[in-house]
matplotlib code that plots the C-alpha trace (Angstrom):
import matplotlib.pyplot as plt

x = [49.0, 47.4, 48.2, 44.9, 42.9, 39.6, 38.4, 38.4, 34.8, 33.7, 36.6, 34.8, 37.4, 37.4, 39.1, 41.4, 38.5, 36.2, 38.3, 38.9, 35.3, 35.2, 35.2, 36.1, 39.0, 40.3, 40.5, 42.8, 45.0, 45.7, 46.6, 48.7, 50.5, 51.3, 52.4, 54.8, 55.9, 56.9, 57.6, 60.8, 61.8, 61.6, 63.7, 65.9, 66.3, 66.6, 69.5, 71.4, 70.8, 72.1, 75.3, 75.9, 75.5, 77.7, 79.7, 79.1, 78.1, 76.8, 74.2, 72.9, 71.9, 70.4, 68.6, 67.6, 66.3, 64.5, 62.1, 60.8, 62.2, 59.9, 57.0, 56.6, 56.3, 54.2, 52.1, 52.2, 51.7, 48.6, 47.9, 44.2, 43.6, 42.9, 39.9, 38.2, 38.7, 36.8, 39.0, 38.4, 40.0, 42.3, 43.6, 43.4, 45.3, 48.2, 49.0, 48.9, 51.1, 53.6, 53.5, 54.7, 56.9, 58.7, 58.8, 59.6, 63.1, 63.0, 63.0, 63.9, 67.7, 67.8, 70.4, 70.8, 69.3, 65.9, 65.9, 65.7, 63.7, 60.6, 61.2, 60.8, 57.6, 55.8, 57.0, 55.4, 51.8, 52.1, 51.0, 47.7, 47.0, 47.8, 45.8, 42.7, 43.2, 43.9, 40.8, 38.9, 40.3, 38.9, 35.4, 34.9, 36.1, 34.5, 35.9, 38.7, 38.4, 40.2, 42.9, 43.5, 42.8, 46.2, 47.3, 47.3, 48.4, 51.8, 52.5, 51.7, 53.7, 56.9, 56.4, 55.9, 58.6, 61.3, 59.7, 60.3, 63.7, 64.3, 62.6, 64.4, 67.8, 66.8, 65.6, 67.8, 70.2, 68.2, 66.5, 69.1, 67.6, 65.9, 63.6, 63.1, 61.9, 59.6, 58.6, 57.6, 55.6, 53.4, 52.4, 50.9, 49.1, 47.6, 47.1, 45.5, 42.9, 41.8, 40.7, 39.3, 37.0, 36.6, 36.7, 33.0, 32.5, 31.4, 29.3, 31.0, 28.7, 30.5, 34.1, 33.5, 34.6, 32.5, 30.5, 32.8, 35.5, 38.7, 40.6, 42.5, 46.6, 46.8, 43.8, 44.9, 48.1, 46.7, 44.0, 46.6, 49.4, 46.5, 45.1, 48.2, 49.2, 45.7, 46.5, 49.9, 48.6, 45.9, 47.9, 46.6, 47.2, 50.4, 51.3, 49.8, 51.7, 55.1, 54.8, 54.1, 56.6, 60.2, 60.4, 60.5, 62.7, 65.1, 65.1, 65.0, 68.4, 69.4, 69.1, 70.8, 74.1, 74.0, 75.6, 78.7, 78.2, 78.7, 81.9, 83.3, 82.1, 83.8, 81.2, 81.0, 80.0, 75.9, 75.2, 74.4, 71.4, 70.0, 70.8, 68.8, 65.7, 65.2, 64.1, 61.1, 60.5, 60.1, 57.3, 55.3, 55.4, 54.1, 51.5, 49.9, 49.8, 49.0, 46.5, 45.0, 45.2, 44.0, 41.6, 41.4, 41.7, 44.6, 46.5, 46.6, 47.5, 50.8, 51.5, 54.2, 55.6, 55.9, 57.4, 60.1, 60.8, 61.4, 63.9, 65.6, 66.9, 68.7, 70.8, 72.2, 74.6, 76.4, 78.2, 78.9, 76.8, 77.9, 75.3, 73.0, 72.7, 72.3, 69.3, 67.5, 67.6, 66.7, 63.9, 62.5, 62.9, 60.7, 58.2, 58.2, 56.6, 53.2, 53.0, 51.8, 48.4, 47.5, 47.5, 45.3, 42.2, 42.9, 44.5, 41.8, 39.1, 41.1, 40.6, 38.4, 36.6, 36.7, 40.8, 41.3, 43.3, 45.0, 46.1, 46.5, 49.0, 50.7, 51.3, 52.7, 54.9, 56.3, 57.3, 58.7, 60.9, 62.2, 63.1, 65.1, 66.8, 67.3, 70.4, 72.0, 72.0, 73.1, 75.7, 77.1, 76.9, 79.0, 81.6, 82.2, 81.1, 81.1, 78.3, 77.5, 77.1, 75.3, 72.6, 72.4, 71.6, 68.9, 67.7, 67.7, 66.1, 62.9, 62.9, 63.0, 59.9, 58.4, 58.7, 57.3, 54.6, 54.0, 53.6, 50.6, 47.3, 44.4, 41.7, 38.9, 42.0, 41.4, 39.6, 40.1, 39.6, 40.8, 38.4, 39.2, 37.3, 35.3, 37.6, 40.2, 38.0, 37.4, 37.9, 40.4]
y = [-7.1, -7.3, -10.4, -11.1, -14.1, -13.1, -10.0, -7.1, -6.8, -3.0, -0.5, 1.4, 3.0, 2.7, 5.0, 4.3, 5.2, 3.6, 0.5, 1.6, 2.0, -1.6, -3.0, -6.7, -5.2, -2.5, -5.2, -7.1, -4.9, -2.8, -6.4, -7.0, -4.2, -4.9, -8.4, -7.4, -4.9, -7.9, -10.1, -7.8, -7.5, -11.0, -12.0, -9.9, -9.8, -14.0, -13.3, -11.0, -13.7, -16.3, -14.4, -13.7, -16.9, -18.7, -15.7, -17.8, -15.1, -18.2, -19.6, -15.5, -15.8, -19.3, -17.7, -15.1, -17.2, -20.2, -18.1, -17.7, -20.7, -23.6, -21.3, -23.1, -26.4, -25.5, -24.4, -27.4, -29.7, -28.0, -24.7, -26.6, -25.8, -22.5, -23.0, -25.3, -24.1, -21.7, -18.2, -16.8, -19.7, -19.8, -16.6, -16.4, -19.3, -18.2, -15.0, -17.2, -19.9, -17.1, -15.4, -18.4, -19.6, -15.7, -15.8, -19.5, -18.2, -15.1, -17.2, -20.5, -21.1, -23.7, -25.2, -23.5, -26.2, -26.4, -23.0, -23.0, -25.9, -23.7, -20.9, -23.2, -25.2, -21.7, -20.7, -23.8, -23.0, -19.5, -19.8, -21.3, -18.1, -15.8, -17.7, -17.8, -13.9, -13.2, -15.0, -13.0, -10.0, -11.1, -11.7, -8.7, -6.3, -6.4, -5.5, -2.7, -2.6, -5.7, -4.7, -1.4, -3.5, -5.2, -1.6, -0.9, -4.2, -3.4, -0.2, -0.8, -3.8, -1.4, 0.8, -1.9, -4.0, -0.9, 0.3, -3.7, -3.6, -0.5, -1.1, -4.2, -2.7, 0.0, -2.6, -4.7, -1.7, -0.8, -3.9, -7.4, -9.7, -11.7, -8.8, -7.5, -10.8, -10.5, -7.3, -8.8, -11.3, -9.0, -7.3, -10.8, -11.4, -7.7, -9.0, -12.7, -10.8, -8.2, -10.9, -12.8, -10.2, -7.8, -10.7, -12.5, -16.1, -16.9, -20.1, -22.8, -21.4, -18.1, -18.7, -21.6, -24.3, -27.7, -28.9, -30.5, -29.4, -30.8, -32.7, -35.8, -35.1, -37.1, -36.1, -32.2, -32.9, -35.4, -32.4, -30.0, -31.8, -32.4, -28.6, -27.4, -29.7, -28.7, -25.0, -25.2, -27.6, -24.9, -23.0, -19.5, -19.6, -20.8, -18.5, -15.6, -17.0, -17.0, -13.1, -12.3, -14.4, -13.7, -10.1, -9.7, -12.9, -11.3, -7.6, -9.2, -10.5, -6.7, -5.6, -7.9, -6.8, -3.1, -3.5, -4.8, -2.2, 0.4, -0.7, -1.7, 1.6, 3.1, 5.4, 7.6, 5.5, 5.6, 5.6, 2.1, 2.6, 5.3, 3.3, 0.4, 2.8, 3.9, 0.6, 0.7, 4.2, 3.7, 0.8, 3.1, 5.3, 3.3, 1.9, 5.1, 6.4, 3.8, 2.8, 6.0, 7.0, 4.2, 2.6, -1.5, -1.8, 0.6, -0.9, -4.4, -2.7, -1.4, -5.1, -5.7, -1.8, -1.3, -4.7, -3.6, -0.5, -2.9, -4.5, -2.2, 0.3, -2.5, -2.9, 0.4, -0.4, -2.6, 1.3, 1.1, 4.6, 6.5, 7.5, 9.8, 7.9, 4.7, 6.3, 6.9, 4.1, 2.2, 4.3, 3.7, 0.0, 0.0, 1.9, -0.9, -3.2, -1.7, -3.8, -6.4, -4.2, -5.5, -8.7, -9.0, -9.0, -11.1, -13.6, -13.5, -14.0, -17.4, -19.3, -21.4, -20.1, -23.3, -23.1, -19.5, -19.7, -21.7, -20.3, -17.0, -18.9, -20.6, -17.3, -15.6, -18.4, -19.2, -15.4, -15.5, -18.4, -17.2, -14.0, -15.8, -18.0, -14.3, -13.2, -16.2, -17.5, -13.3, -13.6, -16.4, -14.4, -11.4, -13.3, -13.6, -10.5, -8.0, -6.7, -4.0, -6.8, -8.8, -6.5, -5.8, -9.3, -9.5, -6.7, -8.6, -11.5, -9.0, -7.6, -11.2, -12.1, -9.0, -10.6, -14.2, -12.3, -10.7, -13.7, -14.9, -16.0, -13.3, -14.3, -16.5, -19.3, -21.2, -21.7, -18.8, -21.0, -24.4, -26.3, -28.6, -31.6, -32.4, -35.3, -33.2, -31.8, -35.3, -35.7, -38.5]
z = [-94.1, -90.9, -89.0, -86.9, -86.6, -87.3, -88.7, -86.1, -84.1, -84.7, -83.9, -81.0, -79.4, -75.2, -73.0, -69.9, -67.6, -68.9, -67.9, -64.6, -64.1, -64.2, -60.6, -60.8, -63.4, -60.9, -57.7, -60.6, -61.8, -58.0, -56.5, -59.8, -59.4, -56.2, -56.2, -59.5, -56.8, -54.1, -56.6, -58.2, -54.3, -53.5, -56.2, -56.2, -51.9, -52.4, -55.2, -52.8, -49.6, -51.7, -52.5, -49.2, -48.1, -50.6, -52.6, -55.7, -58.9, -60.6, -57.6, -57.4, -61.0, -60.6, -57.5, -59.7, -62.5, -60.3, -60.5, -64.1, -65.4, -63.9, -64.9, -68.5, -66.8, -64.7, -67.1, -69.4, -66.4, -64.1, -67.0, -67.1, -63.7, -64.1, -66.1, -63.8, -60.0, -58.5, -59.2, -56.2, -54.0, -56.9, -56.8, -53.3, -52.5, -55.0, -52.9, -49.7, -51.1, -52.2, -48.7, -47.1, -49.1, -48.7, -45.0, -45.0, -46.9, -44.5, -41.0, -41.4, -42.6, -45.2, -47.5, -50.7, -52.1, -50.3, -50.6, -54.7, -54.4, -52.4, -55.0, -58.1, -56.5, -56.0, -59.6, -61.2, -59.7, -60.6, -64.2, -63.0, -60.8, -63.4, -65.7, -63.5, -62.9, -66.5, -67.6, -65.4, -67.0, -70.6, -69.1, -67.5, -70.0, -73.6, -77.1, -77.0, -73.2, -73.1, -75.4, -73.3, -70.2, -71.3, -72.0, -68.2, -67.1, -69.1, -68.1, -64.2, -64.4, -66.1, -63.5, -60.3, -61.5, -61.4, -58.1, -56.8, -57.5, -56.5, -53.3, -53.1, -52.6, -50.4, -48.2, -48.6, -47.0, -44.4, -42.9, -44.3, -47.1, -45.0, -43.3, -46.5, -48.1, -45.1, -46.1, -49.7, -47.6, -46.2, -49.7, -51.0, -48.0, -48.2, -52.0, -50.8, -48.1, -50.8, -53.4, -50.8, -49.4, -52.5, -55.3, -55.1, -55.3, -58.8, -59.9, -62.3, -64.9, -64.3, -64.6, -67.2, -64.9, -64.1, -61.3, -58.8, -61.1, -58.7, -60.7, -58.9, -59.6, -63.1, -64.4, -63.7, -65.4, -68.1, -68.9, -69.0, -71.7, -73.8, -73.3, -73.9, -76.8, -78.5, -78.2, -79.9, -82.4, -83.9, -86.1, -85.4, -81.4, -82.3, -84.5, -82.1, -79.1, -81.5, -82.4, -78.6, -77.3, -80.0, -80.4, -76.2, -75.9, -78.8, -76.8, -73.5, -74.8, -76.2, -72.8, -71.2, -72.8, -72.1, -69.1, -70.8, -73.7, -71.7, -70.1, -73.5, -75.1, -71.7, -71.1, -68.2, -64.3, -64.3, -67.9, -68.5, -65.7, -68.0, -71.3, -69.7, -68.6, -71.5, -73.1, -70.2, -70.9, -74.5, -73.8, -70.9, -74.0, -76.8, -74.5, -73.9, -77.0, -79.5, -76.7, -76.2, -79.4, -82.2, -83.1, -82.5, -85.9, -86.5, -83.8, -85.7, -88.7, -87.3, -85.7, -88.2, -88.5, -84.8, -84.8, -87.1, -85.2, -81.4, -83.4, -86.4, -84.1, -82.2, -85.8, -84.9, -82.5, -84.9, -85.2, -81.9, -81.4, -77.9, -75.5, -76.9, -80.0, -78.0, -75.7, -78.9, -80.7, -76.7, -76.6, -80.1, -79.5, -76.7, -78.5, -81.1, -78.0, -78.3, -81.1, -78.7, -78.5, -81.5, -80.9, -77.7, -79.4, -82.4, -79.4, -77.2, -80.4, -81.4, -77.9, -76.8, -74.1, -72.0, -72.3, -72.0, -68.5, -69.5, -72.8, -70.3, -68.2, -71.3, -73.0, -69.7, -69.0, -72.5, -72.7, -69.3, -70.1, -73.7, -71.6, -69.8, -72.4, -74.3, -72.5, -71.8, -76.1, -77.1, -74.4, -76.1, -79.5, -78.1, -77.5, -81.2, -82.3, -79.4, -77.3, -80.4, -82.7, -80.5, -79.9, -83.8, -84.2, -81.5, -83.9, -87.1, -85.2, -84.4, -87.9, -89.4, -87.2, -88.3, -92.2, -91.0, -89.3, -92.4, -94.6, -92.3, -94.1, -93.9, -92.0, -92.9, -94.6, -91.7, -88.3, -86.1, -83.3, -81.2, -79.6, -76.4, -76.1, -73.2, -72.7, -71.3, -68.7, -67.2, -63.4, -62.4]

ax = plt.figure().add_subplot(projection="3d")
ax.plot(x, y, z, "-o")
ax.set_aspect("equal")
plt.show()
């Protein structure tokens, strides 16, 4: 069964260049890139300063997660404001907001405290800019150039988020954490000027915002809980939002524990770095192909088979395979994520169009935080069972979404799409 929301609209096939082509798209995804670029080396550079500061293991990873976790509130609390200020400012204003708040952390010497405190205020506005930049996306690109669009976003962001962090360290090495967190600084303001000059100013009937749409603070957040609240309600985002946001959350969890495989496996010093590229490698894969190569609707047809094969290789390592085996079975579980290809459309086709940042910003941040949560829950499990059986378990959880997802309603059993009322647009 093919678990989409709607019936697919034509199955023209786009190509990557044709999406390129697209100027408003390219401006998008080249700053994208390059913020998911500072964004891995800020973390990652605040991480190592707060280690070094304090030597505490437990305050690095806290540093480390401050700054996904906030993300979902921040959604839920100001997600509406994506769809009703100006994009440009919006988007602008997120870069600048970032920039400062890195070289605030490089130059000024703060407690710990106020230090996670600045990290976790940026990360709650960030689902707003991503939503206003993501809604963008979906307006400027049409049919399968949206869903290849997506394509592009995922692969650049693989690839940007392991040059970050590897970036990260070799800054970190040759300039200290706090020059290189100025470093990251200096790649969102290049991000902020090149929206600003390149992006142009839209109209309110453009973006889908309202006339004079700035909201006072409760009516931003009132508009948003009720947004929000609506989305989650209609049973087809929902259920969209649920596949795109457990099979990630259940390998994000997978990967976390390959670390600790290795050493228990006692494979050879460096093998747990290629065990854990090889889940990344896998995805840049399965992006290009079943991107390239399907049509729309062949790609949602294989929603629930690819879905199987992110997670049933992850069963494997209940035999505790050694390396090679272990590569393989990484690599066809990232594969298996391309599965989210066939979802953009059928997504994208069940939102409102006034609510569509922040359904954008919702989705990011809900994956973001289950991502999170992922390693931490299949840390606890390993302790029972070891990090083999662990990891086999992540992979039953995927397979066992891949069954609810195939028990979904075909389309036309109910409405295909949420509408927001124009009560939750209302100014304060």
């Amino acid at each position: 069964m093919t678990p989409t929301a709607g019936p697919a609209q034509g199955n023209h096939r786009a190509t990557y260049r044709e999406v390129l082509a697209e100027p408003r798209f390219r401006l998008l995804f080249s700053t994208r890139a390059v913020s998911i670029t500072a964004d891995a080396l800020r973390i990652t550079t605040f991480s190592v300063l707060v280690h070094s500061s304090t030597g505490s293991a437990l305050l690095s990873a806290v540093a480390f997660g401050t700054g996904f976790l906030p993300q979902l509130f921040g959604s839920l609390l100001l997600g509406s404001l994506a769809d009703r200020l100006p994009p440009r400012a919006l988007i602008t204003g997120g870069y600048v907001v970032t920039c400062a708040a890195a070289l605030l952390l490089a130059l000024v010497r703060m407690p710990i405290a106020a230090s996670l405190a600045v990290v976790a205020l940026v990360s709650l506005a960030t689902p707003v800019f991503h939503g206003a930049s993501s809604r963008l996306v979906a307006q400027s690109l049409k049919g399968d150039a949206y869903v290849l669009g997506r394509s592009l976003n995922n692969i650049a962001g693989a690839g940007a988020q392991l040059f970050g962090l590897a970036l990260g360290g070799a800054a970190v090495a040759a300039l200290g954490p706090r020059r290189a967190l100025a470093v990251s600084a200096l790649l969102y303001l290049g991000c902020a000027l090149a929206v600003r000059i390149r992006l142009p100013r839209l109209r309110p009937t453009e973006y889908g915002g309202t006339p004079g749409g700035a909201m006072g603070e409760r009516g931003a957040v009132r508009a948003s809980l009720q947004g929000a609240g609506l989305l989650l309600r209609g049973r087809t985002v929902r259920r969209l939002m649920l596949a795109q946001w457990l099979p990630p959350a259940f390998v994000a969890g997978a990967e976390g524990l390959i670390v600790a495989y290795a050493g228990e496996r006692h494979f050879a010093p460096g093998w747990y770095a290629v065990l854990m590229g090889c889940l990344p490698v896998g995805m840049l894969v399965g992006d290009l192909l079943v991107g390239r190569l399907l049509r729309p609707r062949g790609r949602e047809r294989l929603v629930v088979p690819l879905t199987v094969l992110s997670g049933l290789p992850l069963i494997g390592f209940a035999a505790q395979p050694g390396v090679g085996v272990s590569s393989c079975l990484l690599l066809l579980a990232g594969f298996g994520y391309a599965y989210g290809l066939g979802l953009q459309r059928p997504f994208l086709d069940a939102l409102p169009p006034e609510g569509r940042g922040q359904a954008f910003g919702l989705l990011g941040s809900g994956s973001m935080t289950l991502q999170g949560v992922g390693p931490v829950c299949l840390g606890s499990v390993a302790t029972g069972l070891g990090t083999g059986g662990a990891i086999a378990v992540a992979g039953g959880a995927v397979t066992l979404t891949a069954g609810w997802m195939l028990t979904w309603h075909r389309a036309g059993r109910e409405p295909s799409r949420t509408t927001i009322p124009a009560s939750t647009t209302a100014s304060s």
